[in-house]
C-alpha positions in Angstrom: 14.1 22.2 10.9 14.8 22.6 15.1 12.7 24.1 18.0 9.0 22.3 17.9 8.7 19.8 20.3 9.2 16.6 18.9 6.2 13.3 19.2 8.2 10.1 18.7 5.7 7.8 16.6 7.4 4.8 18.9 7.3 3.0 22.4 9.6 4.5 25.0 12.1 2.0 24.5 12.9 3.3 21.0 11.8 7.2 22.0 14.0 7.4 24.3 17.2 6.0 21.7 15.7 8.5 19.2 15.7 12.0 21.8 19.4 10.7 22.0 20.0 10.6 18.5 18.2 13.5 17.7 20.8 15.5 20.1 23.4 14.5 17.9 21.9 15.1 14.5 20.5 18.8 16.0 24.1 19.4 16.8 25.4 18.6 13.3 22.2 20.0 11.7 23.1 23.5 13.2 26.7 22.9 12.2 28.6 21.8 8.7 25.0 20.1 7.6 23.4 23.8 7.8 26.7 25.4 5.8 25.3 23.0 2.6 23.4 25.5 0.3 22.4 24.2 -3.1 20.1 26.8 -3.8 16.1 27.4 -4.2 14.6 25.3 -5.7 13.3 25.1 -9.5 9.8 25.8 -9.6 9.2 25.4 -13.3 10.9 21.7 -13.9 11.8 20.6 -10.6 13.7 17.1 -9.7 11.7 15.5 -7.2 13.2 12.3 -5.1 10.3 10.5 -3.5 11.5 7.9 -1.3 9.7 4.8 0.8 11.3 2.0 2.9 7.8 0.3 2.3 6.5 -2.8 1.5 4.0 -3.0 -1.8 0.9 -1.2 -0.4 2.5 1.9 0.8 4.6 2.2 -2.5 1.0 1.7 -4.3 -0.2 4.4 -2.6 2.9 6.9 -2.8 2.3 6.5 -6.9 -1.2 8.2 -6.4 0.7 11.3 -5.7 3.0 11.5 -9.1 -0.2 12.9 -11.1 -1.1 15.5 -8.1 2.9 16.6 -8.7 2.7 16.6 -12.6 -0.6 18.4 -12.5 1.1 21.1 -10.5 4.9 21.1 -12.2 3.9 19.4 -16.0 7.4 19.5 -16.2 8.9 17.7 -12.8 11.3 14.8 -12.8 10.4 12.1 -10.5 12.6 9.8 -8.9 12.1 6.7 -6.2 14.1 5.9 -3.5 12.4 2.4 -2.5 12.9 -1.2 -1.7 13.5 -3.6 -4.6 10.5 -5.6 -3.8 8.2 -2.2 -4.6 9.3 -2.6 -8.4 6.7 -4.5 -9.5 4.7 -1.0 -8.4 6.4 1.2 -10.8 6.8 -0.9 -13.7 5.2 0.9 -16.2 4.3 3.6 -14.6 4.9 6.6 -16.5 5.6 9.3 -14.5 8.3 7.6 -13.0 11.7 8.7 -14.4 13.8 6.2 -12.5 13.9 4.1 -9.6 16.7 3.4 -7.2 16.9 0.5 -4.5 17.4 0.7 -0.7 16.4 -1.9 0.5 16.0 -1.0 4.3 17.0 -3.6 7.7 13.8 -2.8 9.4 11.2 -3.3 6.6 13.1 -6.0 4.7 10.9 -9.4 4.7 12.9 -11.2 2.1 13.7 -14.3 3.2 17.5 -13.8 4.3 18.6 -14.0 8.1 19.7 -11.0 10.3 22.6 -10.9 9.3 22.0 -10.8 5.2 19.2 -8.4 5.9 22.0 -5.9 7.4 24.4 -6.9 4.7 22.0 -6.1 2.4 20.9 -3.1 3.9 24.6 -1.0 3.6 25.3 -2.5 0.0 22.1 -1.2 -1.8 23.0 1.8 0.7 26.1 2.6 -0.7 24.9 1.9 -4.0 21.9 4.1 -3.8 24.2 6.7 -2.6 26.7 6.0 -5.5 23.6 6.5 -7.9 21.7 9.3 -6.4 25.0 12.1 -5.5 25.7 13.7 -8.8 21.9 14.4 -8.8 21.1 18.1 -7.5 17.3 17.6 -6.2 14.7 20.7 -5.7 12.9 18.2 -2.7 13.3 15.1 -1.3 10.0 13.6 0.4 10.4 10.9 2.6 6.5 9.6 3.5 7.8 7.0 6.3 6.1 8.3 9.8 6.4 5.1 11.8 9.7 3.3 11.2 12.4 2.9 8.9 12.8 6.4 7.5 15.4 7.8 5.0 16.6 10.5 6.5 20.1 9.1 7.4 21.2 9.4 3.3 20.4 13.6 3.1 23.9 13.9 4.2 24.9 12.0 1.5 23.0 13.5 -1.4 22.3 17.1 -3.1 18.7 18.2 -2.2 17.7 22.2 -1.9 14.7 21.4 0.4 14.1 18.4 2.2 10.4 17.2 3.6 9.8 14.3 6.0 8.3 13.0 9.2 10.9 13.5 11.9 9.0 11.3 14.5 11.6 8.4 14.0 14.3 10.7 14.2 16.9 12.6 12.0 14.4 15.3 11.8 17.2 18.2 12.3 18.0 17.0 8.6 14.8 18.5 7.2 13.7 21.5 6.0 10.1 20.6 6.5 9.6 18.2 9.4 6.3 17.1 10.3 4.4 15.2 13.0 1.5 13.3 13.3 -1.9 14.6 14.5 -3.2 13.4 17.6 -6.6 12.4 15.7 -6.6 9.1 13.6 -5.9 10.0 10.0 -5.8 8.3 6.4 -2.2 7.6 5.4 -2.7 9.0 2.5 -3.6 12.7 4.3 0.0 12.0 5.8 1.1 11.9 2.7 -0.7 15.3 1.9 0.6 17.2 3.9 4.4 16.4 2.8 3.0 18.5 -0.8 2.2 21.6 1.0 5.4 22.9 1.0 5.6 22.7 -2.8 2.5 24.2 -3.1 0.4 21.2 -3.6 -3.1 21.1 -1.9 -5.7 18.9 -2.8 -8.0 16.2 -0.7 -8.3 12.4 -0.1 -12.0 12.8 -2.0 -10.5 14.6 -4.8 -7.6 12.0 -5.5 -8.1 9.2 -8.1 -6.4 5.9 -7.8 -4.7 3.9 -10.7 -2.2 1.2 -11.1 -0.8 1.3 -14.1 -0.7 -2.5 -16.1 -0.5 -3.8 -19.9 -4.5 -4.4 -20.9 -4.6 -8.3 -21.1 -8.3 -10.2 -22.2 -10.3 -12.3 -20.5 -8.8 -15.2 -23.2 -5.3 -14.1 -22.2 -6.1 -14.1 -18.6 -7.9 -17.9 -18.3 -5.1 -19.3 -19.9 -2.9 -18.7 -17.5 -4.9 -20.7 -15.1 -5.6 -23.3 -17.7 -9.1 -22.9 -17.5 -11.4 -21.6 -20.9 -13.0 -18.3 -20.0 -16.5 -18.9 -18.3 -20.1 -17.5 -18.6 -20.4 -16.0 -15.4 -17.6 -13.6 -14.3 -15.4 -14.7 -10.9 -15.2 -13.6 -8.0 -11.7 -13.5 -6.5 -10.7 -14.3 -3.0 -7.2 -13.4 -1.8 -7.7 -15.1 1.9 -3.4 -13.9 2.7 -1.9 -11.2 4.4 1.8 -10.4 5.0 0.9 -10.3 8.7 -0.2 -13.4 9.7 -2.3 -12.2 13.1 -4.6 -10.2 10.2 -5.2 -13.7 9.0 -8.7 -15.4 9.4 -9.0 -19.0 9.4 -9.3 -21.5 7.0 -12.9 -22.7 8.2 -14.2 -19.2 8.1 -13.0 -19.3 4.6 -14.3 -22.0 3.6 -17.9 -21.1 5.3 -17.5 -18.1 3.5 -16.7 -19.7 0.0 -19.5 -22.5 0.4 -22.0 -20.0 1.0 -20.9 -18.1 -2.5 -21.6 -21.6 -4.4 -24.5 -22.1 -3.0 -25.8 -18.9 -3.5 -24.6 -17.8 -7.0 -23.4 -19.5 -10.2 -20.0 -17.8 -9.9 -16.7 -19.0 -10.4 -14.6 -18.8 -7.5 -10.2 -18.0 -8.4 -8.5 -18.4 -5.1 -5.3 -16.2 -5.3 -2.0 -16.5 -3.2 1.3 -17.2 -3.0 1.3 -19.4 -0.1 0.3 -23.1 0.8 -2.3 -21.8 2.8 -4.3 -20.6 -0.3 -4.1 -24.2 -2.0 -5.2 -25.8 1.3 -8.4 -23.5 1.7 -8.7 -24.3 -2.3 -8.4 -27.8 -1.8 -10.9 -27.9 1.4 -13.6 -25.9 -0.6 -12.8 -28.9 -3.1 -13.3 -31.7 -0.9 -16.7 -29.9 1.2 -18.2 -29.1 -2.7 -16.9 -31.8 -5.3 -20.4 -30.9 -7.7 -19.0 -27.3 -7.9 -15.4 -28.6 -9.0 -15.9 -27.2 -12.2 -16.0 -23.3 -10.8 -13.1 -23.7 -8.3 -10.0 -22.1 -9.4 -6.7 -21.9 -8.0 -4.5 -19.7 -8.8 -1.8 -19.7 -6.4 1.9 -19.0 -7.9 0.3 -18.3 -11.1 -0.6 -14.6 -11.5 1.0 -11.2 -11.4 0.3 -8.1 -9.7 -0.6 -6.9 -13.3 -2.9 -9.7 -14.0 -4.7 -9.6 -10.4 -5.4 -6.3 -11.7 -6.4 -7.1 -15.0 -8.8 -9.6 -13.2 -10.3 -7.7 -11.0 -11.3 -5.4 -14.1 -13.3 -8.7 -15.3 -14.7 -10.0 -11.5 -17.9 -10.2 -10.1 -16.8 -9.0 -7.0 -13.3 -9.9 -4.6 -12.9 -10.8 -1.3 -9.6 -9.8 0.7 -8.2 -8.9 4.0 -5.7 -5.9 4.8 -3.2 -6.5 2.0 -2.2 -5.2 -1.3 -5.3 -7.2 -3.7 -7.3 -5.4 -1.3 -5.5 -1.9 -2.8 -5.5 -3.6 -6.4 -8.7 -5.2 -6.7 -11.0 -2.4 -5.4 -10.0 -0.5 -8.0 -11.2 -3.0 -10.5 -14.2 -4.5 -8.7 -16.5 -4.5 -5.9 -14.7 -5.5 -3.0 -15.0 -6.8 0.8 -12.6 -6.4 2.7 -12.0 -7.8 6.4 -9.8 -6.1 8.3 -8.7 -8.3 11.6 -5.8 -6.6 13.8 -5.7 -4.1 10.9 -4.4 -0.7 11.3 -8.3 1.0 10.8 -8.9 4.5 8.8 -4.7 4.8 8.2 -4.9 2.1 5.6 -8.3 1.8 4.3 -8.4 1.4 0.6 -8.7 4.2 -1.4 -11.4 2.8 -4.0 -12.7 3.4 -6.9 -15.6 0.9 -7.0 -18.4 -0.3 -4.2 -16.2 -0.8 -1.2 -17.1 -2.5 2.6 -14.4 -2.4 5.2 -15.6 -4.7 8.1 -13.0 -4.2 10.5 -12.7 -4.6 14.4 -10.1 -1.4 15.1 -11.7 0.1 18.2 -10.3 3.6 17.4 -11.6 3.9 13.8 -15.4 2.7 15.2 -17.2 5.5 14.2 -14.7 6.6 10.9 -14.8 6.5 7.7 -13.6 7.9 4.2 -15.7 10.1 2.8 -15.8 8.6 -0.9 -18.3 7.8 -3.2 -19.1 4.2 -2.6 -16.5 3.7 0.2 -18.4 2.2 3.9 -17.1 0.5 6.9 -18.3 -1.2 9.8 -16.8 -2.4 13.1 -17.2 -5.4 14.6 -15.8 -6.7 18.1 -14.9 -10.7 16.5 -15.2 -12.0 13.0 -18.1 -14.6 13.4 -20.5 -16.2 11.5 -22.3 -13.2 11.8 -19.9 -11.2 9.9 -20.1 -13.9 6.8 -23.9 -13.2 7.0 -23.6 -9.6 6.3 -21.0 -10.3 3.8 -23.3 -12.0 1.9 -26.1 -9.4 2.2 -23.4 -7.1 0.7 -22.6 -9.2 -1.8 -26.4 -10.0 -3.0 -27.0 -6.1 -2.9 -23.7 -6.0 -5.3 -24.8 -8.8 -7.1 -28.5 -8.3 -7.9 -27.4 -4.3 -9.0 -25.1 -5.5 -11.6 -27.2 -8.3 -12.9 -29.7 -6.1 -13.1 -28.0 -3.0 -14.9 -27.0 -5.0 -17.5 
């Protein structure tokens, strides 16, 4: 789709690359790419390829659309194009028909230098291609509106009508190509408006979250962290983020944690996959050695499946910007502190008691307009932010203590 003025989602630096770019893929847009007909598209069992260059989060909230696409088309096919590290997303989810891995140079953090990342950017990009050619698809949906889109394969593959952001470029290669509002805006209204053109309409209020995961018991559960299962339920705290300037520090942590000991008879499971996790465990440790008996640590030791499954069975969690946030309010009351975080585009989409405190000047007076979803802004995460916290979490606390 060429002729509406195009808004780069990018510094000049890049814009200015991508108006470049976009010259040359108008030109061959308008060329042999526009002389590729496969057809309309089937509205009674369409094949849909969704595709993502995403880390866990995003691909988290992509699946929330596969039931708005089922309830519309009972019949559809869904496919992924994502990065191999969203599998653990998809696994078991059943609306997913298959999944196919491109794992993308700009959104890759494995741990592999430049040069692997690039290496292993055009092999799973050949292979994706390979995989995904003999396939005629009704639409392709690419939800990427920042960086790292998909675009560049649509040559490559068989799609009737293609539906995408074009403000990283290669828009000439869609049918649909949208742009982003001038007003901040959920991502997952973003996402939203890529389902218009299939005739999909619904609202961020109206949508219900899910991750799908194997039921597991409370039994099952405390044996993985060697522990028998305790009288009072946990409450989880997930102190990492993949961005490590959304991190706070370990003293405010642990100020945090000691507060929660002394305040409540909860059991306290810190969750993580890095050593910074077991050094906040092991601080709260040494600071409370009478509470040793409710300190948990379960770093390297659970799955996205059993966070989940936790979270079901918790008191309450506390997290930053980062995918346990996603997981665990769906499970659980949850705080969430959101330092150098991104504001309304990525606040969870909950289905229990939900605080955002968060210090995004441009999201100060948003919110989402869910049942049980508030935020608040903040200019610094001080000790008067672990005060209100805490009155969040006795106003949580008392409720559920007293409703049973």
């Amino acid at each position: 789709m060429i002729g509406k003025p195009r808004k780069y989602c990018a510094p000049r630096r890049i814009a200015y690359p991508l108006q470049l770019l976009d010259i040359v893929v108008d030109w061959y847009a308008k060329g042999t790419y526009a002389r590729t007909n496969y057809g309309l598209p089937d509205t009674d069992r369409p094949s849909i390829l969704m595709m993502t260059s995403g880390h866990l989060g995003d691909a988290l909230i992509l699946s929330y659309v596969f039931p708005l696409i089922r309830r519309q088309y009972p019949d559809a096919w869904i496919d992924v194009l994502a990065g191999s590290w969203c599998d653990p997303i998809w696994k078991d989810n059943p609306y997913v028909r298959r999944v196919i891995h491109l794992n993308h140079v700009g959104t890759s953090r494995r741990p592999l230098s430049t040069v692997e990342k690039w290496q292993d950017f055009f092999q799973t990009t050949k292979s994706a291609i390979k995989a995904l050619r003999d396939t005629v698809y009704d639409y392709s949906i690419d939800i990427r509106f920042s960086d790292s889109p998909m675009h560049f394969v649509l040559p490559y593959l068989k799609v009737k009508h293609k539906i995408g952001y074009g403000t990283r470029g290669f828009g000439g290669l869609l049918n649909n190509e949208f742009f982003l509002p001038d007003e901040e805006i959920h991502n997952f209204d973003l996402i939203l408006k890529l389902l218009k053109p299939m005739g999909i309409e619904t609202s961020l209020q109206l949508v219900d979250p899910y991750f799908f995961h194997p039921p597991e018991s409370p039994d099952q559960l405390w044996a993985k962290l060697g522990r028998p299962v305790p009288a009072e339920k946990a409450i989880l705290i997930c102190p990492e983020s993949g961005a490590p300037v959304r991190m706070l520090s370990i003293d405010y942590w642990e100020q945090l944690a000691t507060r929660l000991l002394q305040e409540s008879p909860h059991p306290l499971i810190f969750s993580g996959q890095k050593a910074f996790t077991t050094e906040l465990y092991e601080r709260v440790l040494a600071t409370n050695p009478t509470a040793a008996n409710r300190l948990i640590s379960a770093v390297g030791k659970l799955t996205l499946q059993d966070i989940a499954s936790l979270s079901e069975q918790a008191q309450m969690a506390f997290t930053l910007d980062s995918l346990p946030m996603h997981l665990c309010c769906l499970g659980c009351p949850t705080l969430s502190f959101q330092k150098k975080g991104m504001g309304i585009q990525f606040f969870p989409i909950s289905s229990q008691p939900t605080l955002v405190i968060h210090d995004n000047a441009l999201s100060r007076s948003l919110t989402l307009d869910r049942q049980g979803f508030s935020s608040e802004y903040v200019t610094e995460f001080d000790e008067t932010v672990i005060e209100r916290a805490m009155q969040w979490f006795r106003t949580i606390d008392d409720y559920s203590r007293a409703s049973v």
